[in-house]
DRENDO-1510 file (C-alpha; in Angstrom, 1 decimal, always signed):
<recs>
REC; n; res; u; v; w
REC; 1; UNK; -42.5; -11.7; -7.8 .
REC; 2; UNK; -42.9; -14.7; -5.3 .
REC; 3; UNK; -39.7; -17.2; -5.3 .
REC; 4; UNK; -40.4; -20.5; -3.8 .
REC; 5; UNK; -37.7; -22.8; -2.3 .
REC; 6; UNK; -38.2; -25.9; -0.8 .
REC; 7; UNK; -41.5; -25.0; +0.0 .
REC; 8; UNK; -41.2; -21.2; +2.0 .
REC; 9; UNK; -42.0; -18.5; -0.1 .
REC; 10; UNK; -40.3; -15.0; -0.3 .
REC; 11; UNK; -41.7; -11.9; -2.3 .
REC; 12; UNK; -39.3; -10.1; -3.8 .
REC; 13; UNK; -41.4; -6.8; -4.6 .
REC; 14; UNK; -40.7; -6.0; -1.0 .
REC; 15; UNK; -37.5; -6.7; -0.4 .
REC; 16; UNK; -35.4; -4.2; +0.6 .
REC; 17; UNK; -32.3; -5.2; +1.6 .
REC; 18; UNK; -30.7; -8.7; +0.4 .
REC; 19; UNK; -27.5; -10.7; +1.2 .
REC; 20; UNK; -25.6; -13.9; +1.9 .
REC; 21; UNK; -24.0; -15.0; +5.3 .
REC; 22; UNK; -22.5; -17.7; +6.6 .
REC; 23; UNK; -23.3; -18.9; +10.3 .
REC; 24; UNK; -20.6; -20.0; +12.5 .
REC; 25; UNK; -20.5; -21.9; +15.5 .
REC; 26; UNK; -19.3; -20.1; +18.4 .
REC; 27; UNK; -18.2; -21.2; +21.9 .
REC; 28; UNK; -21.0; -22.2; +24.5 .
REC; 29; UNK; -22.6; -24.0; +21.1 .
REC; 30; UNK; -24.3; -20.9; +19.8 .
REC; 31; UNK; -24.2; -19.2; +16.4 .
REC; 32; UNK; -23.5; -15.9; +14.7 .
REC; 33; UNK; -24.1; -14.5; +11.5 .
REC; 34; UNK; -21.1; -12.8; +9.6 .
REC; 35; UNK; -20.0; -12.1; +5.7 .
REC; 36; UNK; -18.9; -14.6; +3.6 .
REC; 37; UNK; -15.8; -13.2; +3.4 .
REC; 38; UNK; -15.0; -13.1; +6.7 .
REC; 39; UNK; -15.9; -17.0; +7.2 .
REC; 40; UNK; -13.5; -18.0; +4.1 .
REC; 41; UNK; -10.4; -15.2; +5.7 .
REC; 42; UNK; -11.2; -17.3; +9.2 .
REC; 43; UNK; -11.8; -20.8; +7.4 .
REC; 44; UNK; -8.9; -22.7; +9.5 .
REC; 45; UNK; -10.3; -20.8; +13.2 .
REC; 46; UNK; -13.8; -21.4; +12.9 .
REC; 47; UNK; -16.7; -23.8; +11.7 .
REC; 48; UNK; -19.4; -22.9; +9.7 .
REC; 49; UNK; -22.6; -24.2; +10.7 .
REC; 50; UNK; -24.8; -23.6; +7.1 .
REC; 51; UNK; -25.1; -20.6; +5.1 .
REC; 52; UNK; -28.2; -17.9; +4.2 .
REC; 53; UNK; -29.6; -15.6; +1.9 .
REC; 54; UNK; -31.3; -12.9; +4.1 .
REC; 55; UNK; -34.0; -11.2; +2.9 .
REC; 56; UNK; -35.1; -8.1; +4.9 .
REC; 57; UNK; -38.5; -6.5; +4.3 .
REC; 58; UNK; -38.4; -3.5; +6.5 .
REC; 59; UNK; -37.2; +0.2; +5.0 .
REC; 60; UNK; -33.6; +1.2; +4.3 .
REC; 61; UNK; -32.3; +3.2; +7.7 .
REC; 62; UNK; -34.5; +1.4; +10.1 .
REC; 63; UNK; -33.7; -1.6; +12.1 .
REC; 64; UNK; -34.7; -5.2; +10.2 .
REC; 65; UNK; -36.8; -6.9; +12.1 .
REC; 66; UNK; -38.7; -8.6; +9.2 .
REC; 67; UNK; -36.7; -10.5; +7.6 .
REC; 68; UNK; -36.3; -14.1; +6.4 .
REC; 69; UNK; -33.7; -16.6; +6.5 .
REC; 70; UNK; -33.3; -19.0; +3.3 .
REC; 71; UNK; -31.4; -22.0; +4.7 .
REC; 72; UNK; -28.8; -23.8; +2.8 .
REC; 73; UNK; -26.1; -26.4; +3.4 .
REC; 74; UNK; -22.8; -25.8; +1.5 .
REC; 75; UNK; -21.2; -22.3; -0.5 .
REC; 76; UNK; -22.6; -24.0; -3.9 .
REC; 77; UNK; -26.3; -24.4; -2.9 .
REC; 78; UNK; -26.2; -21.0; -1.5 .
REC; 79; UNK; -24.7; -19.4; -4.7 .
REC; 80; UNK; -26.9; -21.2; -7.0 .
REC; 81; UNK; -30.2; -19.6; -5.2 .
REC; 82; UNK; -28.7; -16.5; -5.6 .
REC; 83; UNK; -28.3; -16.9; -9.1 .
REC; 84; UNK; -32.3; -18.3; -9.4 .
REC; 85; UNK; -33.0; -14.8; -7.3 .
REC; 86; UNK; -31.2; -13.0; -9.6 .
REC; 87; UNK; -33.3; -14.2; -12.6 .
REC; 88; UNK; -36.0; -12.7; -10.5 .
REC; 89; UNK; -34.6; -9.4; -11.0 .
REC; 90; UNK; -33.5; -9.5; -14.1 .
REC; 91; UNK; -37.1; -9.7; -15.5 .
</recs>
């Protein structure tokens, strides 16, 4: 099962682990990755930079270190690829 967006591709037979973040900015003009939930609880303190879908490849229990980051601007985008992935799956 290969989904394409905006040209990348990502197999989802081999994901493993799968989940949105947001990335906020953080002093010294770096970013971090942290739940949704956590950016919309802290929405007036900090400023998020885009959101993601990560996609990890590696086995449950062992650190990710093959993973993929699907890019998207705003909340809506990012919820209407994860409805597109979710077709995927439903199949």
């Amino acid at each position: 099962m290969i989904y394409t967006y905006k040209n990348e591709e990502y197999d989802l037979s081999k994901v493993t682990r799968l989940y949105p973040a947001a990335i906020v900015e953080v002093p010294g003009g770096d970013t971090a990755q942290v739940s949704l939930e956590w950016a919309d609880m802290k929405k007036e303190k900090v400023t998020v930079a885009h959101y993601v879908l990560v996609f990890d490849f590696d086995p449950v229990g062992e650190v990710p270190v093959n993973r993929k980051e699907l890019r998207c601007e705003t909340q809506d985008e990012l919820f209407a690829v994860m409805q597109e992935v979710n077709t995927y799956f439903k199949k």
